[in-house]
TIVO-2410 file (N, C-alpha, C; in nm, 3 decimals):
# residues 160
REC num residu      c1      c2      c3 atome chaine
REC   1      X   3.181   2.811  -0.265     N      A
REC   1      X   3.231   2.840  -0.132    CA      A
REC   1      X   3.134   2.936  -0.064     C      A
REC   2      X   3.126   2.941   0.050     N      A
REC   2      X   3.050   3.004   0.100    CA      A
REC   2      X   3.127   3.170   0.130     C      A
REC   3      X   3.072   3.222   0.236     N      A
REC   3      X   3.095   3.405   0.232    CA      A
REC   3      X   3.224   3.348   0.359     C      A
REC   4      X   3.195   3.310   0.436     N      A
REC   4      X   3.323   3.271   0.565    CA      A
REC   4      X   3.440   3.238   0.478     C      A
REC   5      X   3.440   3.138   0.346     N      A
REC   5      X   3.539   3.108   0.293    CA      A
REC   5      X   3.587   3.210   0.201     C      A
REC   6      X   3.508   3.276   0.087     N      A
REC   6      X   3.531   3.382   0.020    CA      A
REC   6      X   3.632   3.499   0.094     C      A
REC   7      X   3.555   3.505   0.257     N      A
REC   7      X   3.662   3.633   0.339    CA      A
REC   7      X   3.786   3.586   0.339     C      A
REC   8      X   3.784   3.483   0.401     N      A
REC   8      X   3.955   3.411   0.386    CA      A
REC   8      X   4.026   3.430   0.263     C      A
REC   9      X   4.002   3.351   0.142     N      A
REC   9      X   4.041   3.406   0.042    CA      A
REC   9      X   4.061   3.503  -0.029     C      A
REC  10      X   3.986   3.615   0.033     N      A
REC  10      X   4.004   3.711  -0.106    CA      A
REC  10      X   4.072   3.838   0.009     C      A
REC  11      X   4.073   3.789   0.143     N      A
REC  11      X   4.088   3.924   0.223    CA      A
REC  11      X   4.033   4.028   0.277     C      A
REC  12      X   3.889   3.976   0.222     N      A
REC  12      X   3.809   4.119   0.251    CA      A
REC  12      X   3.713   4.035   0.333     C      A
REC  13      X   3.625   4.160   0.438     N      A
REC  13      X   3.562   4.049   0.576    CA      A
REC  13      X   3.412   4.034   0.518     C      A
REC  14      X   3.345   3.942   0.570     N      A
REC  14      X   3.187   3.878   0.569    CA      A
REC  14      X   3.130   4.034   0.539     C      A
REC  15      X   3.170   4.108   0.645     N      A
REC  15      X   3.087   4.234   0.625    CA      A
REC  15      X   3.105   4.318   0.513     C      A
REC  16      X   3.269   4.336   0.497     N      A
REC  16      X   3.257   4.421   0.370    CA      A
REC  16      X   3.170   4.341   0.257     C      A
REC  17      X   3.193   4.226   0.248     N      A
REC  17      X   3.200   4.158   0.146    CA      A
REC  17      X   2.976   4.142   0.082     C      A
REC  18      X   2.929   4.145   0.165     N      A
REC  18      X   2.727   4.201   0.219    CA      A
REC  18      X   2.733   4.331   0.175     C      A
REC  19      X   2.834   4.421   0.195     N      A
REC  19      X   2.836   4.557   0.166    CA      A
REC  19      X   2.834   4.601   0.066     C      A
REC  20      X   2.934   4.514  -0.020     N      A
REC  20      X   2.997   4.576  -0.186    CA      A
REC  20      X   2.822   4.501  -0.273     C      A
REC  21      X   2.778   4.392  -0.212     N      A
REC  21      X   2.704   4.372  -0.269    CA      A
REC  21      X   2.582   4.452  -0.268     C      A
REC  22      X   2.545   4.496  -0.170     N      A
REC  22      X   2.431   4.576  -0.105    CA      A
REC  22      X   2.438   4.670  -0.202     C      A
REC  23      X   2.584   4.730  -0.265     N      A
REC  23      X   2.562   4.867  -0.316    CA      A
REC  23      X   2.602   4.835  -0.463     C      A
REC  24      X   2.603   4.717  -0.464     N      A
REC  24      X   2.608   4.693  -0.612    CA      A
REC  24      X   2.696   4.707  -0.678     C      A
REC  25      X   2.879   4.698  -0.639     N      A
REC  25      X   2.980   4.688  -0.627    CA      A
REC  25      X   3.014   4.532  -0.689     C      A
REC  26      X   2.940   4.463  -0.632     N      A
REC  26      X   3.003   4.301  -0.677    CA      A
REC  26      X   2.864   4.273  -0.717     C      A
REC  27      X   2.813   4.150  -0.775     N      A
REC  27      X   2.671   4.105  -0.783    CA      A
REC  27      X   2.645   4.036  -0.728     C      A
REC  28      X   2.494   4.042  -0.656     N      A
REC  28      X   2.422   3.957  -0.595    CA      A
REC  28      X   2.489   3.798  -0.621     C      A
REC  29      X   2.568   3.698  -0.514     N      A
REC  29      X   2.594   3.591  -0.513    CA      A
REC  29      X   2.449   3.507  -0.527     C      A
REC  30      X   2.517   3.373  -0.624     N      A
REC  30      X   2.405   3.268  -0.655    CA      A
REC  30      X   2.350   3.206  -0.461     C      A
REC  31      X   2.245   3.172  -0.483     N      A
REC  31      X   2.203   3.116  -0.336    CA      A
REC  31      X   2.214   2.938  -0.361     C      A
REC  32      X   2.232   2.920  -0.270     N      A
REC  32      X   2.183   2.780  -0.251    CA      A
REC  32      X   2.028   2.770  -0.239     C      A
REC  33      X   1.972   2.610  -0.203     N      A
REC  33      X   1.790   2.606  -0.160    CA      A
REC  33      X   1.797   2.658  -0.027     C      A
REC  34      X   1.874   2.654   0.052     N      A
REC  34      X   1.864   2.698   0.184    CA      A
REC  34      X   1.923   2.834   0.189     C      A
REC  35      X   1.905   2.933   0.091     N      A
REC  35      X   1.942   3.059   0.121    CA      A
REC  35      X   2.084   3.111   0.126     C      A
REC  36      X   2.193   3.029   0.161     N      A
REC  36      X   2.297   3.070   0.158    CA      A
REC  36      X   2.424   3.080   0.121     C      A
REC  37      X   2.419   3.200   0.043     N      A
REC  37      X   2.527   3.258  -0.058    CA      A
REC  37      X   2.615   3.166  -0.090     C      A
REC  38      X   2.699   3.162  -0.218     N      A
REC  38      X   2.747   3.039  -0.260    CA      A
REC  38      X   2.864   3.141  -0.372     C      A
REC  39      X   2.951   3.169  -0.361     N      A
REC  39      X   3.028   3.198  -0.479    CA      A
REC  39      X   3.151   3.088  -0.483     C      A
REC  40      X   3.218   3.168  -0.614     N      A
REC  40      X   3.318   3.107  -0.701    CA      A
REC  40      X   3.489   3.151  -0.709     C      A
REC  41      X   3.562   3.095  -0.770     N      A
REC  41      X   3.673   3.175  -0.763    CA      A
REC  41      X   3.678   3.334  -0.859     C      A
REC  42      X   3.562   3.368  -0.955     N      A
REC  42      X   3.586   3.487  -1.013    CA      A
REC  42      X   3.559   3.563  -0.884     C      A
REC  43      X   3.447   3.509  -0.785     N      A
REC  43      X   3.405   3.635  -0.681    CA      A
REC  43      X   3.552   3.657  -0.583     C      A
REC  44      X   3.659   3.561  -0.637     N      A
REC  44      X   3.775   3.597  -0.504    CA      A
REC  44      X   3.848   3.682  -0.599     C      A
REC  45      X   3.830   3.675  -0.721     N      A
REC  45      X   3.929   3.733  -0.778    CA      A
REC  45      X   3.906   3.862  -0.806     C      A
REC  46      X   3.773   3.926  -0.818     N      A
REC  46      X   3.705   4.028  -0.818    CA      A
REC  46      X   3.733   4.076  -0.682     C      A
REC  47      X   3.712   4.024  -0.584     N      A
REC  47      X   3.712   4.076  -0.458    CA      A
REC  47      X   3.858   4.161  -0.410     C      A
REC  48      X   3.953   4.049  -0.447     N      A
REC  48      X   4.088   4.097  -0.466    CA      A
REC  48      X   4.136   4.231  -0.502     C      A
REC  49      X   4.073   4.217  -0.622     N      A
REC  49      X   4.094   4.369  -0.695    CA      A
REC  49      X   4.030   4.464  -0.618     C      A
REC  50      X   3.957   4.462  -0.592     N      A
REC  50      X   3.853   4.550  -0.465    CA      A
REC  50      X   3.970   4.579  -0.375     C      A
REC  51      X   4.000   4.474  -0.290     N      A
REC  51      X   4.067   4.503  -0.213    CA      A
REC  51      X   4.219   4.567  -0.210     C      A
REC  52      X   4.293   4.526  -0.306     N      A
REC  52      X   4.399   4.661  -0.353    CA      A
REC  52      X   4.341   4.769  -0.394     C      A
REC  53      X   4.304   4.807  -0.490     N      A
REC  53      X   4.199   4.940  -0.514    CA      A
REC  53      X   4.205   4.991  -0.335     C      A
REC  54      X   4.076   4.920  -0.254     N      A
REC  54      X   4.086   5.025  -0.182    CA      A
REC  54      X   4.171   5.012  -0.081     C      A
REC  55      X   4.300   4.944  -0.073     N      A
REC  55      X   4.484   4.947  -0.035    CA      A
REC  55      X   4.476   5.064  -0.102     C      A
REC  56      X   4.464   5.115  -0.194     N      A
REC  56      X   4.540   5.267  -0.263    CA      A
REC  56      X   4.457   5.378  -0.233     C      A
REC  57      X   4.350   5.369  -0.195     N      A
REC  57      X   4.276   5.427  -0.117    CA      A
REC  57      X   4.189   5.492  -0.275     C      A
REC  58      X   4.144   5.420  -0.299     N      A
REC  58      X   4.018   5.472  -0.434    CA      A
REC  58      X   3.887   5.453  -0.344     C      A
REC  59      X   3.794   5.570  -0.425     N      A
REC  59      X   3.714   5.565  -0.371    CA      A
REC  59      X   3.648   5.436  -0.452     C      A
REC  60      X   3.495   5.398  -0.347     N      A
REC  60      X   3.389   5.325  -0.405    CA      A
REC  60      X   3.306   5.320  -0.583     C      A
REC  61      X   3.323   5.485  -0.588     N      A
REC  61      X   3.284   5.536  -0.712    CA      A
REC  61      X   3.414   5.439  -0.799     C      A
REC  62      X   3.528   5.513  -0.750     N      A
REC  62      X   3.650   5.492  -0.850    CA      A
REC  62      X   3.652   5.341  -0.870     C      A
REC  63      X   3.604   5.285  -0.767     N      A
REC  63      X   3.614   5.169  -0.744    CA      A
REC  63      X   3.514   5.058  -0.878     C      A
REC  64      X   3.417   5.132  -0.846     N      A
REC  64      X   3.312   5.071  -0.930    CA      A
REC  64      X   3.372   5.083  -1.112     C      A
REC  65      X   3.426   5.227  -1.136     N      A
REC  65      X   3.490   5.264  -1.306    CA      A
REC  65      X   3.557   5.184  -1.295     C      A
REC  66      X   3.652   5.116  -1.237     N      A
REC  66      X   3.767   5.031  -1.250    CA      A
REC  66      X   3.753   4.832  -1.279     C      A
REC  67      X   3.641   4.884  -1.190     N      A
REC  67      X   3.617   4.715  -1.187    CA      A
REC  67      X   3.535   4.722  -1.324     C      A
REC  68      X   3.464   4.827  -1.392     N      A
REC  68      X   3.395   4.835  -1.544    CA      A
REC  68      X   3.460   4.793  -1.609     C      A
REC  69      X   3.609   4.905  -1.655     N      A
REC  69      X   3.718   4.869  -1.697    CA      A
REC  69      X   3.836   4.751  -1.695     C      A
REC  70      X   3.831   4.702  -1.573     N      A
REC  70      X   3.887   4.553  -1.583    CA      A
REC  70      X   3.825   4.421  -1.646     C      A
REC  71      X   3.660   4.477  -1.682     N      A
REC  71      X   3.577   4.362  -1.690    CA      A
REC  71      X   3.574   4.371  -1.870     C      A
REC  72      X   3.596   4.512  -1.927     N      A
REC  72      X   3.611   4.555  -2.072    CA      A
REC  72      X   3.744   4.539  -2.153     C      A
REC  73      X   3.721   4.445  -2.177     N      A
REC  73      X   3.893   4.312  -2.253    CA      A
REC  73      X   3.907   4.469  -2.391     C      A
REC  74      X   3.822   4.550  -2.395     N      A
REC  74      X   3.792   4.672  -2.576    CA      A
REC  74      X   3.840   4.777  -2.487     C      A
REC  75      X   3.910   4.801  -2.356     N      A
REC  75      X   3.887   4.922  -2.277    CA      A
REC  75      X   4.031   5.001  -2.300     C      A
REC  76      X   4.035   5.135  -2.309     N      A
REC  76      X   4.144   5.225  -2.342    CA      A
REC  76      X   4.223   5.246  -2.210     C      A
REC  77      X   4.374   5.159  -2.229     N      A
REC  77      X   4.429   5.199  -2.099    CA      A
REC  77      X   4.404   5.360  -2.052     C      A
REC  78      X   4.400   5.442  -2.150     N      A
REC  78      X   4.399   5.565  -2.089    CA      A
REC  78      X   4.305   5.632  -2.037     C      A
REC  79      X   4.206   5.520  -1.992     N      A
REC  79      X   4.081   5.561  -1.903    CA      A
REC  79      X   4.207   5.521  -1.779     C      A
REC  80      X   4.171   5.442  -1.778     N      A
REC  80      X   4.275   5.380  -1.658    CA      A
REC  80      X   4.381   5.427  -1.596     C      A
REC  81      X   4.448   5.502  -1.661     N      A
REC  81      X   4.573   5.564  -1.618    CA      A
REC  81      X   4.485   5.746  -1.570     C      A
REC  82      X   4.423   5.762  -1.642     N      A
REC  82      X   4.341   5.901  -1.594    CA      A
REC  82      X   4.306   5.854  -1.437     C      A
REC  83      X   4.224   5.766  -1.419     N      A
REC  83      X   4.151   5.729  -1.301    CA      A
REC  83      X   4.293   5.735  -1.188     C      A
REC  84      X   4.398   5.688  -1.209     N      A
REC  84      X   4.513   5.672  -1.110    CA      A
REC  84      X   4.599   5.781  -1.098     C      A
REC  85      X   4.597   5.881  -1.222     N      A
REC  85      X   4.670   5.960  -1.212    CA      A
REC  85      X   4.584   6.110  -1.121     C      A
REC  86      X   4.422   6.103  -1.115     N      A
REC  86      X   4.371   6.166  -1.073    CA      A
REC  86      X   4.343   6.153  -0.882     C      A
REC  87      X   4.425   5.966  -0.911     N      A
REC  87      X   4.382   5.936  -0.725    CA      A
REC  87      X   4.497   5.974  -0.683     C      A
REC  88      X   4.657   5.969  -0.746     N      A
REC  88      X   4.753   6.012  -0.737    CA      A
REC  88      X   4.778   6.160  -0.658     C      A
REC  89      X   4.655   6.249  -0.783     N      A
REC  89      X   4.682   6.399  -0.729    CA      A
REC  89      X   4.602   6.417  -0.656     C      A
REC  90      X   4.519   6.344  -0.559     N      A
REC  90      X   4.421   6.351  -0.462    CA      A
REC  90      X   4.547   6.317  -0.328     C      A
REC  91      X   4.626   6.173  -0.343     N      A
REC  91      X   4.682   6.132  -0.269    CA      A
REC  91      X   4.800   6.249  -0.246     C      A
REC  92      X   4.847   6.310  -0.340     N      A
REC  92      X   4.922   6.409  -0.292    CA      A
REC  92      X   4.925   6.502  -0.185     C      A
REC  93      X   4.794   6.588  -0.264     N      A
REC  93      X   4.723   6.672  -0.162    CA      A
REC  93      X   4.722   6.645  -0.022     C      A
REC  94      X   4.640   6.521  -0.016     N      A
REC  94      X   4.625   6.484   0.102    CA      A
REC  94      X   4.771   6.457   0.220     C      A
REC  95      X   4.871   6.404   0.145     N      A
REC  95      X   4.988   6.406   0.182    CA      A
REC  95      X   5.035   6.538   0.210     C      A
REC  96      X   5.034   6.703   0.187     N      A
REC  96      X   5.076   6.745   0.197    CA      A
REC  96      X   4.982   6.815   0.329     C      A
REC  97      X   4.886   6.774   0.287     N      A
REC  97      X   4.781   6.859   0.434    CA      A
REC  97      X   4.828   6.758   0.590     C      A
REC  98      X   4.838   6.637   0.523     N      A
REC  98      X   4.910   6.580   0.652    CA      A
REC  98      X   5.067   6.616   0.701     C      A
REC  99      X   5.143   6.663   0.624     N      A
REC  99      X   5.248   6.746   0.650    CA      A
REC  99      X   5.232   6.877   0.704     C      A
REC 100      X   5.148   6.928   0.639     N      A
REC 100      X   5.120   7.116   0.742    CA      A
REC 100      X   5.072   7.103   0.902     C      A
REC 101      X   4.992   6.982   0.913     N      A
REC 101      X   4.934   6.925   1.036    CA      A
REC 101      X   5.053   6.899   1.102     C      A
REC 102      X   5.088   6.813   1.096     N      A
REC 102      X   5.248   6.719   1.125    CA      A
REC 102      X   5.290   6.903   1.184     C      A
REC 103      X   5.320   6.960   1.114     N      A
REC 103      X   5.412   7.034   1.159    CA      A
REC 103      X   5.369   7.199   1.209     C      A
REC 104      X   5.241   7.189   1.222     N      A
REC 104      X   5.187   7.272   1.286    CA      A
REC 104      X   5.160   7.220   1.424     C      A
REC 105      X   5.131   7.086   1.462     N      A
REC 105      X   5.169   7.054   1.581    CA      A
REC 105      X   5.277   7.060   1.642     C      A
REC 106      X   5.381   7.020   1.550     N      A
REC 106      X   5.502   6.989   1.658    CA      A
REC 106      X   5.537   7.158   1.690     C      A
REC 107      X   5.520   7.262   1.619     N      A
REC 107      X   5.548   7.358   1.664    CA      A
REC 107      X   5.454   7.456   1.802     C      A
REC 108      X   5.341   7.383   1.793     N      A
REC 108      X   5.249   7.421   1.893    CA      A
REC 108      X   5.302   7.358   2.021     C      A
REC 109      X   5.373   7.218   2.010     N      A
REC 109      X   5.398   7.184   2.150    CA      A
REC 109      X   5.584   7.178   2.198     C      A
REC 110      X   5.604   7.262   2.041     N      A
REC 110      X   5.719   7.340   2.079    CA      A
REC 110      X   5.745   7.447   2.222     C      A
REC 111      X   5.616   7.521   2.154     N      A
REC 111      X   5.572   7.589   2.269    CA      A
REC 111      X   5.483   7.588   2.372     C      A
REC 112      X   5.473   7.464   2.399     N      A
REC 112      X   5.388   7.412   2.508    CA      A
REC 112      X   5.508   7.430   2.620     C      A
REC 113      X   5.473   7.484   2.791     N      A
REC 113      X   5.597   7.451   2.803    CA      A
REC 113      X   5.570   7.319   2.886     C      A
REC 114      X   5.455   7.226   2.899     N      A
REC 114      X   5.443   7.140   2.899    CA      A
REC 114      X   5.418   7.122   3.083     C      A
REC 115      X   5.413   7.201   3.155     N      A
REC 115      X   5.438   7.158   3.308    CA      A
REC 115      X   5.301   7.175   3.406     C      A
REC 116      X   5.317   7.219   3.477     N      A
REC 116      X   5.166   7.279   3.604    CA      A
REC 116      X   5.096   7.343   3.552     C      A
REC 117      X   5.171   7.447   3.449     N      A
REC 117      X   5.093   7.597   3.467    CA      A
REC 117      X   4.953   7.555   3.374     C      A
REC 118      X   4.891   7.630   3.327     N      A
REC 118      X   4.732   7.594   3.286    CA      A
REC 118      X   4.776   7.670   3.146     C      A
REC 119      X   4.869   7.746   3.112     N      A
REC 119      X   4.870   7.772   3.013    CA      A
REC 119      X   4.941   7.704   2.878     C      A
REC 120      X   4.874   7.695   2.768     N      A
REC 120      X   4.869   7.586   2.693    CA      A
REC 120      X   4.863   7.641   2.500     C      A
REC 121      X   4.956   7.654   2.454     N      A
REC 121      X   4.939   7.694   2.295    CA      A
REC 121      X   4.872   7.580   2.225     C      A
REC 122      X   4.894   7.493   2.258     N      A
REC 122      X   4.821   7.408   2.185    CA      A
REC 122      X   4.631   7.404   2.158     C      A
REC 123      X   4.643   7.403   2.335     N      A
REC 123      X   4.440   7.437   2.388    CA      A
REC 123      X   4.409   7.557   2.324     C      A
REC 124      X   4.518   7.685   2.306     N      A
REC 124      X   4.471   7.842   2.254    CA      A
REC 124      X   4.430   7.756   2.104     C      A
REC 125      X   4.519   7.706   2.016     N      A
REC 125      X   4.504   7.677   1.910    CA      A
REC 125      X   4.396   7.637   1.838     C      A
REC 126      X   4.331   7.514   1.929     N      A
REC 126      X   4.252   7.425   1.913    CA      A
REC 126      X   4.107   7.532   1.919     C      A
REC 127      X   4.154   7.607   2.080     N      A
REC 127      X   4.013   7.720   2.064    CA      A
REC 127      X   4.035   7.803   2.008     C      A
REC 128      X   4.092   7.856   1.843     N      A
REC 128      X   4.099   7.980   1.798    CA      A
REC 128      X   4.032   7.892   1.679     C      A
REC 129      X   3.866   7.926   1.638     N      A
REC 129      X   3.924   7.854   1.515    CA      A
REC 129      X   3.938   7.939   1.343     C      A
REC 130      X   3.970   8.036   1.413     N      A
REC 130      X   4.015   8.142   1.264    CA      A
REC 130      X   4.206   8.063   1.284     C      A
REC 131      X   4.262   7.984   1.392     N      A
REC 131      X   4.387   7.957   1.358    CA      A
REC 131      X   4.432   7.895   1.241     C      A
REC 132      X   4.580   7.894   1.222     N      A
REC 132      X   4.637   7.847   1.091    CA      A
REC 132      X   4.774   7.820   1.123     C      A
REC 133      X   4.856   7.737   1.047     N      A
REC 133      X   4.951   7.701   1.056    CA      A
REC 133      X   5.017   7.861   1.063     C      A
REC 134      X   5.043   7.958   1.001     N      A
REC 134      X   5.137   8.102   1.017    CA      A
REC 134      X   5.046   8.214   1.120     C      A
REC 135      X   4.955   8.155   1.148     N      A
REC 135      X   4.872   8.259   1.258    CA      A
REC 135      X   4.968   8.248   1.366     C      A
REC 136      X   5.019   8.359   1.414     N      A
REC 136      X   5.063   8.405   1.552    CA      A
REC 136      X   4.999   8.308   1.683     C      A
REC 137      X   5.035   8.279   1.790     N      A
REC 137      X   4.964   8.222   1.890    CA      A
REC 137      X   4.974   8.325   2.033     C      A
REC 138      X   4.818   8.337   2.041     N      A
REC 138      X   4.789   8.425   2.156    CA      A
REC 138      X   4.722   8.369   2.205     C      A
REC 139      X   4.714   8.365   2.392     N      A
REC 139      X   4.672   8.341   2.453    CA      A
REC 139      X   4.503   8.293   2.486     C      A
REC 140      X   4.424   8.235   2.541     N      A
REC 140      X   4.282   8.268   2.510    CA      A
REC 140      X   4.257   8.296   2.643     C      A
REC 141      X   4.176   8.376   2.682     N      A
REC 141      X   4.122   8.424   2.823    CA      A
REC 141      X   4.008   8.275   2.842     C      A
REC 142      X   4.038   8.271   2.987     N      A
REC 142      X   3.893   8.179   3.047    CA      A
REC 142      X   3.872   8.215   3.174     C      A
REC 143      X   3.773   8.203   3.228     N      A
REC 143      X   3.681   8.282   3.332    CA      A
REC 143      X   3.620   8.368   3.298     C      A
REC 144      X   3.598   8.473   3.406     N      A
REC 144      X   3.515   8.604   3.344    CA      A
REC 144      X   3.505   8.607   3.237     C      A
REC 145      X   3.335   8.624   3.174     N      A
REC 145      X   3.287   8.662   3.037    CA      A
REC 145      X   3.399   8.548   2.898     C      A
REC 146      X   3.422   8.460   2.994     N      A
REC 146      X   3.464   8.338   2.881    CA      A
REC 146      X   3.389   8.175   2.921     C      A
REC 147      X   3.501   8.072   2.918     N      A
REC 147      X   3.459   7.941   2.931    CA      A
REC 147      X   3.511   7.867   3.047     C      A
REC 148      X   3.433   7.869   3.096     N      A
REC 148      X   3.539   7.805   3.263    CA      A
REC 148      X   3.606   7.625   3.222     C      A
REC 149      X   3.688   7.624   3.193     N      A
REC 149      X   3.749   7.513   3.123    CA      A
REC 149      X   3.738   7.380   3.238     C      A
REC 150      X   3.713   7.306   3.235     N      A
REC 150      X   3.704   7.163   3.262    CA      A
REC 150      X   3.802   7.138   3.340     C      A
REC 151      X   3.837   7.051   3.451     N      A
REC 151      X   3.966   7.040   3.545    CA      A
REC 151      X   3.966   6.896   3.563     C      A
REC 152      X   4.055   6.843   3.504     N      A
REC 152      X   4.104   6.695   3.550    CA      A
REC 152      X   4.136   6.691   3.660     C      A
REC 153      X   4.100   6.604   3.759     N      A
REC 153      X   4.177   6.593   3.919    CA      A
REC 153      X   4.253   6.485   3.882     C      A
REC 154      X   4.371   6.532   3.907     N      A
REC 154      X   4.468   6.375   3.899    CA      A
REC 154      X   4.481   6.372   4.053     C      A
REC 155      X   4.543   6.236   4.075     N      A
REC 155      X   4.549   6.177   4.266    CA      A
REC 155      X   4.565   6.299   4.329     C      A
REC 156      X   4.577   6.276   4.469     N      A
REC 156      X   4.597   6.349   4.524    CA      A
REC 156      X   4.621   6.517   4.523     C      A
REC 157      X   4.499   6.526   4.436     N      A
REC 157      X   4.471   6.727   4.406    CA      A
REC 157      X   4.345   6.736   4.510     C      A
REC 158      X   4.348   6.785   4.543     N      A
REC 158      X   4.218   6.878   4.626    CA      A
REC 158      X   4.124   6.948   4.531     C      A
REC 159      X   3.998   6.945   4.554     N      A
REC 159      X   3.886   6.977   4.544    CA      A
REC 159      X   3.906   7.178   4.538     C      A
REC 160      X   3.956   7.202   4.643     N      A
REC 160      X   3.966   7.383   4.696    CA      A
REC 160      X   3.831   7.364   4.788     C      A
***
C-alpha cells in the first residue's frame, strides 16, 4: 500500500507518518522502481501503536522504548509498566498544574470587574511576573515612568 493508504489505515497523517521515519521511529519503507514508498500491514500495525502511545501522550523517546519492547516477545512486563507508571506521574503533575491555572484564573476574573474602567487584575497579573496563584493582586501603574499600554478602538470611540 502506498503512504495515502497507510494514513487511512493506521490513523496517523502522510506527514507524521515521513516523520517517525525521518527520526527513525518506524523504518525506512521498501520503495518501489519508481521511488515510491510501499508498506505492509505490520507498518499499520506498528503505526497504530504509535498512535495510541501518543493518544496517552508518551513522549517520542518513550515512544521509541515501547515500540523496542513490543517488538521483544523475551521482554519483562516490568519494563513496561515502569515506562507507564512514570508517564502516569508526569500526567498527574501536569493535571494538577492545569488545575492551579484553571483556578488562578477564574479567581483573577473574579475580580475583574469586567466593564469601561481600564483597570484590570487579570492584565496586573499577566504583568507581574514574580505573580503566583497566593500572591496578593496589586495594581500596576502605566504612564509616567511605566508602559503606555496599547488602546483598542472599538466603533465609534474617538481618537481624543
Amino acid at each position: 500500500m502506498n503512504i495515502g493508504d497507510l494514513a487511512h489505515a493506521s490513523g496517523v497523517s502522510a506527514k507524521m507518518i515521513r516523520y517517525y521515519e525521518k527520526i527513525g521511529l518506524i523504518p525506512p519503507a521498501d520503495r518501489t522502481q519508481s521511488g515510491y514508498r510501499n508498506y505492509g500491514d505490520n507498518d499499520v500495525h506498528t503505526l497504530r501503536f504509535i498512535r495510541r502511545a501518543r493518544d496517552l501522550s508518551f513522549t517520542v523517546e518513550q515512544m521509541a522504548d515501547l515500540l523496542a519492547l513490543w517488538r521483544d516477545r523475551s521482554r519483562a512486563s516490568s519494563e513496561v509498566k515502569k515506562i507507564a507508571l512514570d508517564q502516569v506521574a508526569i500526567l498527574e503533575r501536569k493535571a494538577e498544574e492545569l488545575k492551579a491555572m484553571s483556578l488562578t484564573l477564574k479567581h483573577l476574573a473574579a475580580h475583574c470587574h469586567g466593564d469601561a474602567r481600564p483597570d484590570c487584575p487579570i492584565i496586573d497579573d499577566l504583568a507581574d511576573a514574580d505573580s503566583g496563584p497566593g500572591k496578593p493582586l496589586e495594581p500596576t501603574r502605566f504612564g509616567r515612568g511605566g508602559v503606555e499600554p496599547v488602546r483598542v478602538r472599538r466603533s465609534g470611540e474617538s481618537t481624543r
